[in-house]
N, C-alpha and C positions, 0 to 999 in steps of 0.2 A: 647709561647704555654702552654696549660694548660690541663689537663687529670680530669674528673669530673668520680667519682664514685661511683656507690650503696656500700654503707658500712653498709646493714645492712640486717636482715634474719627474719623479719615478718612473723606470721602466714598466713596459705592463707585467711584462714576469715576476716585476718583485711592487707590485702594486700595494700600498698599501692604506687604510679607510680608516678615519678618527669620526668619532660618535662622540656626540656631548649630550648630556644628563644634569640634571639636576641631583646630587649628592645630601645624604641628610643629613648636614655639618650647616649650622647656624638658622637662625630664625628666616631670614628676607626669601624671599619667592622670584625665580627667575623664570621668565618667560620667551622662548626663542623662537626666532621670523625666520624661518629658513631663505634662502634667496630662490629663482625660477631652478627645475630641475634639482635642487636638494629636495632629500624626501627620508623621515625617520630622525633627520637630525645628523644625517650620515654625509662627512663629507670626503668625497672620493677624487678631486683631481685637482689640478693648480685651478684657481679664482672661484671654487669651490667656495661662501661664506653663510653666516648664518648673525641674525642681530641678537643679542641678548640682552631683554631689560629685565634690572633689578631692581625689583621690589620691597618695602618696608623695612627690612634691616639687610648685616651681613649674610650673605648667602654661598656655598662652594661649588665648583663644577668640577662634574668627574668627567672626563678624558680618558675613553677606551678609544685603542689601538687593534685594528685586527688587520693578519696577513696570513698569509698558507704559511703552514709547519713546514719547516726542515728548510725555507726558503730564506739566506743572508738577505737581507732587505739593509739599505741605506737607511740615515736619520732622516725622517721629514720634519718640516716646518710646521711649525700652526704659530701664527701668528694674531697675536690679540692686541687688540688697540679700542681704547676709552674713545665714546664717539662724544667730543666737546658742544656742548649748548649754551656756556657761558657767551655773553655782548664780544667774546674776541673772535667768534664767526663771522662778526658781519664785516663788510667792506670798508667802511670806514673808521674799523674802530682805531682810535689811538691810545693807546697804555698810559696810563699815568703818568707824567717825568719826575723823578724826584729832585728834591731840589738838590743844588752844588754842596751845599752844606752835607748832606742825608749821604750825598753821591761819595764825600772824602771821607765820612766817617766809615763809611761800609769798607772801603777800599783800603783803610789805615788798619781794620779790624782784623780783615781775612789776611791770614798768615798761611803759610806754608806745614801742609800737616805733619805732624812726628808718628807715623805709622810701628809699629810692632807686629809685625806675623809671628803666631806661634805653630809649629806644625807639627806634625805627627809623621815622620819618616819611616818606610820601611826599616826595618834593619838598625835604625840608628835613634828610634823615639822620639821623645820631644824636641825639637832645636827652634830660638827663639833669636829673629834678626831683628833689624833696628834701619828703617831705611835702604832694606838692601834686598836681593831674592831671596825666597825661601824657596829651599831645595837646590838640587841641582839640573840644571835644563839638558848637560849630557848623561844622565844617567836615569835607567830606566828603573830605578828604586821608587817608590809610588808613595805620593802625599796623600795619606790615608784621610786625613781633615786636617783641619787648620783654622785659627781665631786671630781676628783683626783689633786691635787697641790705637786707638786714636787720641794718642795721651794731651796733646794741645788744643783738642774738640771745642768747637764754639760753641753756643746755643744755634738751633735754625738752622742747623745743618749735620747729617749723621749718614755713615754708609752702608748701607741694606746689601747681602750677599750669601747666595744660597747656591746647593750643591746638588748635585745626583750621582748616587750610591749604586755603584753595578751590582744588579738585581733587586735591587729595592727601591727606585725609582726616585725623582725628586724632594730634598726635601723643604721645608718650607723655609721660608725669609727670616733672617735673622739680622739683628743690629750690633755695631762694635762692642767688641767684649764679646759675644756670645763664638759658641765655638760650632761647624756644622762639620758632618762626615762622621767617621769612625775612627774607635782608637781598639789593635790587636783584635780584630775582628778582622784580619786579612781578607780585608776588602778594597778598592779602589774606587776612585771620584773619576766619574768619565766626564761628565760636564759641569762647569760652574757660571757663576755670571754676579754680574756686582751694577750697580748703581747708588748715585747720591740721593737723599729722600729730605725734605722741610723745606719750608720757606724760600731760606736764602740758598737752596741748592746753585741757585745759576749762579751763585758769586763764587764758584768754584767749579774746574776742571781734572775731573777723573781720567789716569793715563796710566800707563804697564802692560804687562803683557803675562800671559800662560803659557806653560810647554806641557804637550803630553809626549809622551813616551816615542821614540822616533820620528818625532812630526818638528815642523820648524816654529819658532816662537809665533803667538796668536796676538796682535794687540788685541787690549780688552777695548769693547764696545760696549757704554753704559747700555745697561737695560733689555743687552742681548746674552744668550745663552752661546758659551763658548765652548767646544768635544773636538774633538782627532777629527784625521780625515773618516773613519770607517766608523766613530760614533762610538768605538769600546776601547780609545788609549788608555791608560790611565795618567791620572795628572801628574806630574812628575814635578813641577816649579812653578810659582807666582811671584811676579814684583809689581806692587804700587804705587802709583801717588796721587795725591790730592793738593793741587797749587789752587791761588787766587786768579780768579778772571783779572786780567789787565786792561782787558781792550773796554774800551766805554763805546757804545754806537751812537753819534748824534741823528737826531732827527732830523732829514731830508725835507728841506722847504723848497717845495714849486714853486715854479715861476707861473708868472698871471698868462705867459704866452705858450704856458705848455699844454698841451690835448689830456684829460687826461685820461689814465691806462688801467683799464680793467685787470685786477688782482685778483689774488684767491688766497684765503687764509688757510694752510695747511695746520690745525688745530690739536691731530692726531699725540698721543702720550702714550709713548710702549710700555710695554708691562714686561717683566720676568717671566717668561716661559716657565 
């Protein structure tokens, strides 16, 4: 099950209404609960949401946008979030500990990644760095696409990174080695977004940052969609990296004299817009 919501607070003049549909890409069947005052599936204002469950296999949702013609409208949000029903809902659940042993092999494994950006520069073609940015953040020459290699890659851990192509809309998720955007299609990537995906993702920390075109560096935010301030910069520069988690968190033993304190398991797993 998934919870889809307005996450954003437009003026009324440049108002604008996201509709979700069931798309006929894949077997599964999705059924959606609109919340009070949504109606058609249509939602029109911040905490605007609707639930969606999916049924029997993979299924797609189409996302129409509508606003009055000839009206500059800002980017809005829609945010989607997996609604969790795994045992880590309840209040007491405790996670597994691994053992000390399990704990230093993981830790001796995860190494520091050797990233390669290759990109596709205006003006200047392919250029291929090594631990360093790709493009340049003062110039407004446009990284038309660009492909991530992650030459020291573990098992149970791989980086997911997808793009949107001004006038042709997002496209889909892609995994290291694959390449997304355009090449000599004088086009431009207005928004990008990247997160870690497997297993052992937590034993690893995604960090870098974006430039588009006159705007100031963006850090990247796993599993958020990243664009200019006006939503049409074009991307200009990316630098990554992917370290090992260092910090281990031990687990907090009560004492017999403490009251104890009503929690709340925040369960919620962003998705790539």
């Amino acid at each position: 099950m998934y919870i889809f919501r307005y996450a954003s607070q437009p003026i009324a003049e440049r108002s604008v209404c996201i509709a979700l549909q069931q798309a006929p890409l894949g077997k599964g069947v999705i059924d959606f609960f609109p919340a009070e005052g949504v109606s058609k599936n249509m939602l029109t204002k911040l905490g605007d949401c609707i639930i969606g469950r999916v049924k029997g296999a993979v299924t797609t949702v189409l996302i129409t946008e509508y606003y009055l013609a000839d009206v500059a409208v800002d980017p809005v949000d829609l945010r989607i979030d997996r609604i969790d029903t795994s045992p880590a809902i309840m209040r007491n659940f405790l996670p597994a500990s691994p053992t000390p042993e399990a704990v230093a092999f993981s830790r001796t494994t995860a190494v520091r990644a050797v990233l390669k950006l290759t990109g596709h520069v205006e003006k200047a073609g392919d250029i291929s760095v090594v631990d360093e940015c790709l493009g340049d953040a003062r110039s407004s020459e446009r990284l038309e696409g660009f492909s991530v290699h992650w030459d020291n890659k573990p098992t149970g851990v791989d980086l997911a990174y997808t793009s949107t192509i001004a006038g042709a809309g997002p496209s889909q998720k892609v995994l290291t080695g694959s390449f997304t955007g355009a090449r000599n299609k004088n086009a431009s990537l207005t928004a990008v977004g990247f997160g870690l995906t497997g297993p052992d993702r937590s034993q690893y920390e995604l960090t870098g940052y974006v430039v588009f075109a006159g705007a100031a560096p963006q850090p990247i935010v796993a599993e958020q969609m990243l664009f200019g301030p006006r939503g049409s910069e074009p991307l200009v520069a990316i630098q990554l990296s992917i370290t090992p988690v260092t910090e281990i968190n031990a687990l907090r033993h009560k004492s017999l004299r403490e009251k104890p304190a009503s929690t709340q398991t925040d369960s919620n797993i962003g998705q790539l817009a």
